[in-house]
BASEZA-82205 format. One record per residue (C-alpha): residue in one letter; x, y, z. Coordinates in steps of 0.001 Angstrom, whole numbers, plus 500000, padded with zeros to 6 digits. Layout:
% BASEZA-82205
AXYZ ...
This chain:
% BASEZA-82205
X410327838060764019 X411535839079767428 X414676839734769667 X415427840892773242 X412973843602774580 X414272846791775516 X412586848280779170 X410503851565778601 X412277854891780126 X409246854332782933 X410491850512783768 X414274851858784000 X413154854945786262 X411262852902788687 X414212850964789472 X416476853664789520 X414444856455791326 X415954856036795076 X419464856536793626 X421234859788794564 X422782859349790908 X422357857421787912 X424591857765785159 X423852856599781165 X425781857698778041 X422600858565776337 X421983861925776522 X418252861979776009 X417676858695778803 X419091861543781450 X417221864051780461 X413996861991780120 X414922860407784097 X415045863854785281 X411955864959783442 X410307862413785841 X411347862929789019 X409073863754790971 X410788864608794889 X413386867343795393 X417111866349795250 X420543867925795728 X422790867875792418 X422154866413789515 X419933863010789425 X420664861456785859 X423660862483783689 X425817861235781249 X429685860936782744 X430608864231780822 X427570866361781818 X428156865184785325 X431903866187785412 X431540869241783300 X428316870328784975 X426845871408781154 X423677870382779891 X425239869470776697 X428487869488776317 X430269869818772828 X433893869603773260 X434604869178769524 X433774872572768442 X435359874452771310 X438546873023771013 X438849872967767277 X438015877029767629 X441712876715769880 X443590874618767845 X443171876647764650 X443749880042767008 X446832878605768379 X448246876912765910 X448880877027762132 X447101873570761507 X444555873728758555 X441275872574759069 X440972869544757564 X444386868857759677 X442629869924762939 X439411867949762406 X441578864906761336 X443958865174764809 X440754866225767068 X439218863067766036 X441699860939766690 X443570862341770105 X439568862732771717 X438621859136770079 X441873857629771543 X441325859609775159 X437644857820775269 X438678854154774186 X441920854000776767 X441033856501779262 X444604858642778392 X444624861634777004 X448589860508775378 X447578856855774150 X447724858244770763 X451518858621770751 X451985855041771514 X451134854732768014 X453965855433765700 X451520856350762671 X449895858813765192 X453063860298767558 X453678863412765144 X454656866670766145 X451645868050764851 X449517865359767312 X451806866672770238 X451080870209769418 X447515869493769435 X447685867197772313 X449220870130774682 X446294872654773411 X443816870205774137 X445769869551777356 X445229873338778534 X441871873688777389 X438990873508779708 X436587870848778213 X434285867958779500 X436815865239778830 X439250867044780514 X437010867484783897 X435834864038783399 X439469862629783911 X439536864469786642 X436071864091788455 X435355862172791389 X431980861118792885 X431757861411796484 X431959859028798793 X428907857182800098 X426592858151796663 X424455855632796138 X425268855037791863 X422921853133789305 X424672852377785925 X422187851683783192 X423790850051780393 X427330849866781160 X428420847965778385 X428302851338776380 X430252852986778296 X433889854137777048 X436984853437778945 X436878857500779791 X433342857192780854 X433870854466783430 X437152856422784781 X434529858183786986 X432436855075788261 X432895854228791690 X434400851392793312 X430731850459794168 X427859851136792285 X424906848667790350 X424819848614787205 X420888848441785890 X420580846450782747 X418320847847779788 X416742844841778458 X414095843036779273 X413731838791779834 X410690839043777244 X411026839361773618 X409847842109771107 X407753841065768496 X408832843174765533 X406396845728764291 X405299845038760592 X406924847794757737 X404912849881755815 X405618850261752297 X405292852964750453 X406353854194746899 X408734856754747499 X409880859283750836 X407430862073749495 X404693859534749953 X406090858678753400 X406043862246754660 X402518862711753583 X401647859459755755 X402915861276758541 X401258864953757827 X398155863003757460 X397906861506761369 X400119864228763131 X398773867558764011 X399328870378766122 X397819869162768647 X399183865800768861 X403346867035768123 X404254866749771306 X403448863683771625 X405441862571768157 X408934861679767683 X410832860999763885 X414004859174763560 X415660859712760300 X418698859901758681 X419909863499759340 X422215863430756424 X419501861931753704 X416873863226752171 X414270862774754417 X414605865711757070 X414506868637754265 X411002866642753356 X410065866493756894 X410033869998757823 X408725871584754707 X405693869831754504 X405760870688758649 X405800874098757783 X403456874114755242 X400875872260757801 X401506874611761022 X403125871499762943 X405475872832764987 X408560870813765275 X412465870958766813 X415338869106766742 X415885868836763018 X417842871768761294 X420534873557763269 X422569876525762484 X424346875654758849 X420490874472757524 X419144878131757835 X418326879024754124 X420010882778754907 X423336881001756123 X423052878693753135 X422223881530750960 X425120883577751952 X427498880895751295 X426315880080748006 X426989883744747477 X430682883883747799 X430664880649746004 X429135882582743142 X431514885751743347 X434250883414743342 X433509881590740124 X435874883600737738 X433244885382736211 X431668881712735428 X428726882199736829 X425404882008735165 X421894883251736036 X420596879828736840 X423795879856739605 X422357883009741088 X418930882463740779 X418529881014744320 X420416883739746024 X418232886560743626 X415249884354744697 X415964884555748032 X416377888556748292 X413094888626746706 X414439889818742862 X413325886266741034 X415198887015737439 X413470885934733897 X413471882160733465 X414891883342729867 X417992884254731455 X418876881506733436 X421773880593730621 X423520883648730290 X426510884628732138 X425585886945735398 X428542889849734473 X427183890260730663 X423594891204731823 X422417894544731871 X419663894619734111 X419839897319736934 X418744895308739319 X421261892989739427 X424566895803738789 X424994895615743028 X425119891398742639 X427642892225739843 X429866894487741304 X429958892383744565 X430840889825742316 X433690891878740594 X435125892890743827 X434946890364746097 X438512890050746923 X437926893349748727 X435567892424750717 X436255891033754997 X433985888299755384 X432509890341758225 X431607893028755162 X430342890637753108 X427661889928755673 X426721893214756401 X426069893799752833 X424207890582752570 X422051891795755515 X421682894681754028 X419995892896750728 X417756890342752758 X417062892094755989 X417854890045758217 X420259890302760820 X422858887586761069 X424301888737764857 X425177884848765024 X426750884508762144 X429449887353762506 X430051886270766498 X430629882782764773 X433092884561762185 X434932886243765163 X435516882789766705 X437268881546763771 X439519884552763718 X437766884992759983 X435987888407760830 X438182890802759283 X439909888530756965 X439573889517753097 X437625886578751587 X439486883985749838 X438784880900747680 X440715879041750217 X439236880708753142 X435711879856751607 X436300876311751823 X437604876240755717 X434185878062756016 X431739876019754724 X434189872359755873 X433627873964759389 X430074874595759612 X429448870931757646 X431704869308760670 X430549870731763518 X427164871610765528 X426800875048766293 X424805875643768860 X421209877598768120 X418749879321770518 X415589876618769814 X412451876039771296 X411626872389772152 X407895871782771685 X406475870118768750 X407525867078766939 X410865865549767774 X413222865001764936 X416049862668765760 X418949861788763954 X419077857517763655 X422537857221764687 X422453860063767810 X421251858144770536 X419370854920771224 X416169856293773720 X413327859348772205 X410800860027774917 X407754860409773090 X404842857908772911 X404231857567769045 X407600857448766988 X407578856935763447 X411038855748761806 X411693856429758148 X413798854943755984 X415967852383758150 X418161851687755037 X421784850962755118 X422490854518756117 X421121854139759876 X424139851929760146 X427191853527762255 X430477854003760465 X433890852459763072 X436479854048762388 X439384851832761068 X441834853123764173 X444335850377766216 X442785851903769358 X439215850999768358 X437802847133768956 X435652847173766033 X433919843882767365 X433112845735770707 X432559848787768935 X429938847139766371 X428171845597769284 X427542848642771276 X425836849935767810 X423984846956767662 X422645847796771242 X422147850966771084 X419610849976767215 X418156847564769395 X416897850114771994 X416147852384769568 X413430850022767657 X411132850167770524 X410896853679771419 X407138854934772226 X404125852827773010 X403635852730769478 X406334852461766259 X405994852973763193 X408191852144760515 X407869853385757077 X409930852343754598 X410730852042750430 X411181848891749102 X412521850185746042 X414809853072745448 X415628854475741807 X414257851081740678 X416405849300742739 X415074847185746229 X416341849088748952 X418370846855751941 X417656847277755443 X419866848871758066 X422548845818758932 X421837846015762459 X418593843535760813 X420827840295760044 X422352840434763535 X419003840463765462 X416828838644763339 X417515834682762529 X415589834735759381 X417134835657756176 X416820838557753747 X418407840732751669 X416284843351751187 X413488845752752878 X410734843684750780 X411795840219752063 X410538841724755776 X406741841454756789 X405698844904755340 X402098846125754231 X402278848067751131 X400300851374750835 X399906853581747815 X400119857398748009 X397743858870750760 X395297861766749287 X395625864849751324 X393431865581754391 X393037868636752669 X394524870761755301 X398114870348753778 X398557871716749563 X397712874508747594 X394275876038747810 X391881875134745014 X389221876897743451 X386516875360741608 X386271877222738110 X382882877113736059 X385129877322732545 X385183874850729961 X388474874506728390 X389290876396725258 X390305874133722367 X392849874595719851 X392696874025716136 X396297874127715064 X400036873120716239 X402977873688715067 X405608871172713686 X407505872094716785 X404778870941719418 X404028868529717131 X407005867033717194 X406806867225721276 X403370865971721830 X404038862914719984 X406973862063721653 X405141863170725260 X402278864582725697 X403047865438729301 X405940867185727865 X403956869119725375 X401684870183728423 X404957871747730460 X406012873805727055 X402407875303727286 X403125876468731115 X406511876819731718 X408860879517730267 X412515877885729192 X415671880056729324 X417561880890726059 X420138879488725157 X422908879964723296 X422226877708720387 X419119879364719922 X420512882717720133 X423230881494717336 X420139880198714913 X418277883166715583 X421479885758714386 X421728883783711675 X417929883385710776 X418425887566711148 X420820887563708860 X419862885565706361 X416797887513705884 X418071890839705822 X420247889414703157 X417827888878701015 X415798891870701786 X418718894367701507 X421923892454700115 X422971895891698818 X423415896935702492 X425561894247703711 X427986894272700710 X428342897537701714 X429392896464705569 X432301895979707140 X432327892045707477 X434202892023710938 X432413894485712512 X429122892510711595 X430833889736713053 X431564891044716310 X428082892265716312 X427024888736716475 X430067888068718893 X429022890355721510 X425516889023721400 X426477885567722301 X428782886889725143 X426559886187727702 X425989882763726451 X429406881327725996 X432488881263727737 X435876883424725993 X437538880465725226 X434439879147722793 X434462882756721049 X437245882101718882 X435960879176717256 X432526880897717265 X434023883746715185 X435123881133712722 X431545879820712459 X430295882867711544 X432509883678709104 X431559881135707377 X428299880920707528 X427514884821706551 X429806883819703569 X428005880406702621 X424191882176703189 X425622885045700276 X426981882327698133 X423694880064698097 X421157883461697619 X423764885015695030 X423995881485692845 X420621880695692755 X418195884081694021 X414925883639695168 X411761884339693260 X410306887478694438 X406484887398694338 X403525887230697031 X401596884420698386 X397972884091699404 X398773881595701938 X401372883086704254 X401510886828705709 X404329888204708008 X404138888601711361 X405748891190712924 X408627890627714562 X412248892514715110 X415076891933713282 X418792892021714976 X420181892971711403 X417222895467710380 X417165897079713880 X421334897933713608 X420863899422710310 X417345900661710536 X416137898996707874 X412396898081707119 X411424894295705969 X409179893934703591 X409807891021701619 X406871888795700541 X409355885810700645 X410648885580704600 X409985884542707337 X406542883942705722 X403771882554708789 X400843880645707968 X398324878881709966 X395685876478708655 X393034875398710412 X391709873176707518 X395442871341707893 X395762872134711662 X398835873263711017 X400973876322711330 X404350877887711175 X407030879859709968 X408685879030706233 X412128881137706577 X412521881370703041 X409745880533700120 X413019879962697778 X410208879540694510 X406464878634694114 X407398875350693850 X410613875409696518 X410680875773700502 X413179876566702464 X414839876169706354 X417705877377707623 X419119875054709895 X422583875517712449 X422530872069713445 X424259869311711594 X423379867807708557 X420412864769708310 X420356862895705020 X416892862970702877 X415959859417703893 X416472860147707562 X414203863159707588 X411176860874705771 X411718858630708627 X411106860850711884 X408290861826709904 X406892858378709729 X403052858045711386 X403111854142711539 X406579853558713192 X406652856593715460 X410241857705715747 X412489858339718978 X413549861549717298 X410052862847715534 X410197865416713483 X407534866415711102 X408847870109709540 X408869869121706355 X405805867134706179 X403912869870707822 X405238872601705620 X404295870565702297 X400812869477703207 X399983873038703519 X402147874499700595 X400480871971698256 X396775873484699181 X398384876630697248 X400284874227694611 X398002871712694165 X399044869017691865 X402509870420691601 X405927868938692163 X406970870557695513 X410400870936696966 X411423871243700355 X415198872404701081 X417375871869704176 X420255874293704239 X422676873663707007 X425097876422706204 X427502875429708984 X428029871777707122 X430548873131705143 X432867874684708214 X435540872355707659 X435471872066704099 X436106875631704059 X439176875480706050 X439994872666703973 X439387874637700757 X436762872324699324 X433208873936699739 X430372872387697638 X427295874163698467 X425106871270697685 X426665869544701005 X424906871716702950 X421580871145701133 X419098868275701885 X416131867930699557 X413259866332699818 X410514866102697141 X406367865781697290 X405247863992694186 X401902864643693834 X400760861151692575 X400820857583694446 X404281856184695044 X403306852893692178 X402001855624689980 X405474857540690105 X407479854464689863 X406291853934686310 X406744857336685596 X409836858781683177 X410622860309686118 X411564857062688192 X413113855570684932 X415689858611684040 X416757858163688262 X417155854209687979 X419213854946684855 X421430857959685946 X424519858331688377 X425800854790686787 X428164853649684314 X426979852385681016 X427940848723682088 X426011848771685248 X423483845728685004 X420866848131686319 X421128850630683783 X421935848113680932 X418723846372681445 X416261849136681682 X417725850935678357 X417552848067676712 X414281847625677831 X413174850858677288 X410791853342678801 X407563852393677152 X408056848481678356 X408708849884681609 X405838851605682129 X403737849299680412 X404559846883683099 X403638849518686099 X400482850259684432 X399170846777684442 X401036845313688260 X400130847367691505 X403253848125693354 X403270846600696953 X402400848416700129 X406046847968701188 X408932850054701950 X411301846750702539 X413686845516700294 X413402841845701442 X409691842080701382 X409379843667697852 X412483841134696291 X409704838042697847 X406788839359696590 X405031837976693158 X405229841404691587 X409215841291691890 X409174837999690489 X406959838991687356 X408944842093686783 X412263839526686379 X410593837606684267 X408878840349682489 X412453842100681759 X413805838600680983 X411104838613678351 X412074841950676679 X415437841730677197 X416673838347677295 X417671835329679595 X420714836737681163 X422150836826684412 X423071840731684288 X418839841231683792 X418282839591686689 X420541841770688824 X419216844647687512 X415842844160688349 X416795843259691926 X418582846652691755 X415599848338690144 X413509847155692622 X415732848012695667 X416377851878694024 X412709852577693605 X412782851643697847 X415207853852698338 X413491856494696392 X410482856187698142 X412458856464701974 X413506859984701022 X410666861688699390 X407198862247700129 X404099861262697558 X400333861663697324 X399591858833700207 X401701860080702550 X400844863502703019 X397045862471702928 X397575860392705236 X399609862475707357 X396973865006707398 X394390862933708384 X397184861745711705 X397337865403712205 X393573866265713096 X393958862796715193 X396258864657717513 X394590867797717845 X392031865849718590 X394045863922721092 X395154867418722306 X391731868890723323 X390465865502724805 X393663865904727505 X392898869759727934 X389962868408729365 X391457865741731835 X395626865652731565 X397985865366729712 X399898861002729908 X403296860710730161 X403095858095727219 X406452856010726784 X408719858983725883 X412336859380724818 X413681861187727720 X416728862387725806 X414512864618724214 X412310865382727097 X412952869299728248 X410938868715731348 X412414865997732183 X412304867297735958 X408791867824736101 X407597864471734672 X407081861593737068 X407204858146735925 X406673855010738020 X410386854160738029 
């Protein structure tokens, strides 16, 4: 693959060196011309038309005379911006500052009142309509075809104009490939140094996500760079401005919001705060965010940065002279006047005091030459490609080929290039710049379809990266989990690993399920207390903890919710009260009580919030409630799961998405107390019955889901009396199920279940094909009779016992679950020693979802 060869910045300064002038519209071809001459010489040798008229090194006309429009006249920003761009685009494509009024869309009064500011202003475009080389100055042109109708205004009648390609071709460079832009950067940090930065340029896509990658992993190296952030990418500016963002939220505003700007002053807050709202905290250290916060709308903008200087210490001498340019100073700070703010400093440059040694960072679309002998380009995606504007003063054919030009050029920069590229993005394959299709005759579509190498992720050189410290420590090992980590580990054990490390904010769910966990408890402990309460205040006890969780509009309905609730935890203790007596296989752990701290209460209960762990299970937790010997109990918030559902996410042979193994856990190790005992385990979701409340229809046993451990095989307890009685009940009389089995009768039942094994099956259409359905027809035909009814009924028999088995729990199960549960601690202290996989996780119930790569 090839196309026209551009000439080095060496081959176009030979040619041009004799000339008293040579002019170029790229910027950084001048300044590299003049970098090389080498003989003294009056004026300037190589400029661009408006440095040579304006006699500035870089001019910037855009920002100056926005500054006078919005002084001098009551345009908005967005208005200004919008007029600047077109009157200055217009003056450069015809060469007359009025052109824009000839057309009707344009010729507003607002244009005119622009156009006469812009008329009196002293700018580069201004003294380039004006300028005039003198006469008998010898003039080289290099590249005149990108040259505006403005630019060549100043041109001579004779000059010679010094094309910038070659007759040779350029062979294109092969891409590299990598995986993603963090791999990319760390190609770079690995063959640039200190040493060599000077000598290194980077072309990039200033607005993607490649420079912020760029120049932290510069910093963290020591390679000294320039060129890449300017004034509106200094963290303080940035910092500042998310400030008044954050004071003007309408009290909105969480800690995760502030945590950036809290970070940046140095006061980090608790990760467990990062969900409440900043004005409900009480933490002295942040009362000075808060009242800035509260009384913003008193504040000049030229205050609020004295007080921010005052929190960081820095001084921001820049920022307030750039504040006193906009005539924003000693404004009071406004929502709207937050948003001309930050449009301004994302439209225009402002200039910054920089040095310019180290590595050069160039934006892709900027300019077509980069003096430096090793370039590396990243990215060269569909984002390197210039946006035309769609104006009727604007050739868009002539316009697209100066582009096309000026990409040309700016492939063969350096003596050596570099391109590194992705061929996929977000699993996607990533399409080259356009500019591609135009110069090269083969065809493609995407960045892959190019001659690339492909390179996997460098190591580090080990100059670049945290420090490391060998440690002779062999990792602990853990002999029990809880249901909770359980649950996470299987799902993803990388996920598991990030719970063990990482603190997670509260939230306000949590909070909710812990008040009522609270009160629950202290129900039971001291009901004689809280009949004795006033129910609203305990209400807006609860209210005013779950303030700084949840906005004013969500307390209303929040107040309704725990209404109900406290009334539908009294109703289920005071109907059916728990057995009070203590337990060898749980203790209490201590830990405060919202409830028993506001009345100064003691619990002592041998019934809640009962801990046990088990190493011979590996199992432990936290039973809220041992309702009876026989009976556990959780409370639960959430909504309501049916019996059959919670059997499932328990499952060990068809992991779940959703796994959830509470109630399996909690059974296995309450039957080591009970052994050989009929064991309950209750759901109560006291916030089921909400509506039904409102409605006027509560039924506490909505709220409840039950599900039973039999302690037997499941083909042991379907010839039990047990099964029988449930085939037989919740059905009329006539019902062909419950006809056949009476008439059958218990004993010929369970005659047949003591001599046929039941099959290893919890699917209907399995069991109804198996031999042992067939034999149990013909069996009940046998007792029973030849009718059509009996053969119904046994179908139904057979698919009631299936659904009795998908929403309880017998002997096999929990054995078997038992032995899955030393599996995974197992699994557990193998990773400890190595890591932790990813696995093939449900993300939607990933928390650090952030933190866990995958190779999508």
């Amino acid at each position: 693959m090839s196309f026209k060869r551009s000439r080095s910045i060496d081959s176009l300064y030979d040619e041009v060196v004799d000339y008293d002038l040579v002019l170029t519209t790229d910027a950084p071809l001048s300044h590299a011309l003049n970098r090389r001459l080498d003989r003294p010489h009056l004026g300037r040798f190589a400029a661009t038309p408006r440095m040579l008229a304006s006699g500035e090194f870089d001019p910037q006309d855009d920002r100056t005379l926005f500054l006078r429009l919005i002084n001098e006249t009551d345009l908005s920003y967005k208005h200004a911006v919008y007029l600047l761009e077109n009157i200055l685009g217009c003056w450069e494509e015809t060469g007359d500052l009025r052109a824009v009024l000839d057309y009707d869309r344009f010729d507003t009064e607002e244009t005119r009142q622009a156009i006469s500011v812009i008329e009196s202003a002293e700018s580069s475009h201004r003294d380039l309509a004006e300028y005039r080389i003198e006469d008998g100055t010898s003039v080289a042109v290099i590249g005149e075809k990108q040259f505006t109708a403005l630019d060549k205004s100043v041109l001579p009648d004779s000059y010679d104009a010094i094309d910038p390609f070659a007759d040779e071709e350029f062979d294109l460079p092969e891409f590299h490939a990598f995986d993603g832009p963090t791999a990319i950067v760390d190609a770079i940090v690995e063959n640039v140094s200190p040493d060599t930065a000077d000598d290194v340029a980077i072309i990039m896509d200033s607005g993607g996500e490649y420079p912020a990658l760029v120049e932290s992993a510069f910093e963290a190296a020591g390679i000294p760079f320039y060129g890449g952030p300017g004034f509106t990418d200094d963290e303080t500016i940035r910092t500042y401005l998310r400030l008044l963002r954050t004071a003007h939220s309408d009290s909105r505003a969480r800690v995760t919001d502030v945590r950036p700007i809290l970070t940046h002053l140095g006061r980090p807050p608790s990760v467990v705060d990062d969900e409440k709202f900043l004005h409900e905290l009480n933490h002295e250290e942040l009362r000075p965010l808060q009242e800035f916060c509260r009384t913003i709308d008193d504040y000049t903008f030229g205050e609020t940065v004295t007080t921010f200087e005052d929190w960081s210490g820095q001084t921001l001498d820049a920022f307030h002279e750039e504040l006193r340019e906009l005539g924003l100073h000693d404004d009071r700070v406004t929502s709207d006047s937050i948003d001309d703010l930050e449009f301004y400093l994302q439209s225009f440059d402002v200039p910054v005091d920089r040095d310019d040694s180290g590595v050069l960072l160039a934006d892709a679309t900027a300019a077509a030459y980069v003096d430096r002998p090793v370039v590396f380009y990243l990215g060269m995606d569909v984002d390197w490609t210039h946006r035309i504007l769609d104006r009727p003063w604007i050739d868009a054919d002539a316009k697209d080929e100066q582009y096309l030009r000026q990409f040309q050029i700016l492939l063969q920069n350096g003596r050596d290039q570099y391109y590194l590229v992705q061929e996929t993005s977000a699993g996607q394959p990533v399409t080259p710049c356009l500019y591609f299709h135009d110069l090269l005759d083969d065809d493609f579509e995407t960045i892959g379809d190019l001659p690339h190498i492909p390179h996997t992720r460098l190591s580090n050189n080990g100059d670049a990266g945290f420090e490391k410290e060998d440690v002779d420590v062999a990792p602990s090992e853990i002999d029990v989990v809880s249901q909770s980590s359980l649950n996470t580990f299987i799902n993803c054990p990388r996920d598991y690993y990030f719970d063990r490390i990482v603190d997670n904010p509260d939230r306000d769910y949590f909070q909710k399920g812990n008040l009522f966990h609270d009160y629950a408890e202290f129900y039971v402990n001291h009901s004689d207390v809280i009949e004795d309460a006033d129910r609203s205040e305990l209400v807006d006890l609860m209210l005013a903890e779950m303030r700084p969780y949840v906005p004013d509009v969500e307390l209303e309905p929040l107040e309704t919710e725990f209404e109900i609730g406290l009334d539908t935890i009294e109703q289920f203790v005071a109907a059916d009260p728990p057995t009070d007596r203590e337990y060898s296989h749980y203790e209490r752990q201590e830990e405060d009580n919202f409830f028993a701290d506001h009345f100064e209460k003691s619990i002592d209960s041998p019934i809640t919030e009962r801990w046990f762990e088990n190493p011979n299970l590996g199992g432990k937790g936290k039973v809220d409630l041992i309702h009876a010997p026989e009976t556990l109990l959780d409370y639960k918030s959430g909504g309501r799961k049916s019996a059959s559902k919670v059997v499932s996410r328990s499952d060990i042979e068809e992991i779940s998405d959703e796994p959830d193994f509470q109630a399996l856990l909690y059974l296995a190790h309450h039957r080591q107390e009970h052994p050989d005992e009929r064991l309950e385990f209750v759901f109560f979701h006291f916030l089921e019955l909400v509506d039904d409340v409102v409605a006027g229809e509560p039924d506490l046993e909505d709220a409840l889901v039950r599900v039973t451990y039999h302690p037997m095989p499941f083909g042991t307890f379907a010839g039990s009396r047990e099964a029988f009685d449930a085939l037989c009940d919740g059905v009329a009389e006539s019902n062909d199920r419950r006809k056949t089995l009476e008439r059958m009768g218990y004993d010929a039942y369970a005659s047949f279940f003591e001599r046929h094994d039941f099959p290893e099956t919890d699917d209907t259409d399995e069991l109804l094909a198996t031999d042992f359905a067939a034999r149990f027809t013909e069996y009940a035909k046998a007792e029973v009779g030849d009718y059509v009814y009996v053969e119904d009924g046994t179908e139904s028999a057979l698919k009631k016992l299936v659904r009795i088995r998908g929403r309880n729990y017998f002997e096999g199960e929990v054995d078997a679950f038992e032995d899955f549960l030393n599996a995974q601690i197992d699994r557990i202290n193998q990773y400890r020693t190595s890591q932790f996989p990813v696995g093939e996780p449900n993300f939607d119930r990933v928390t650090h979802r952030d933190l866990i790569r995958t190779d999508d």
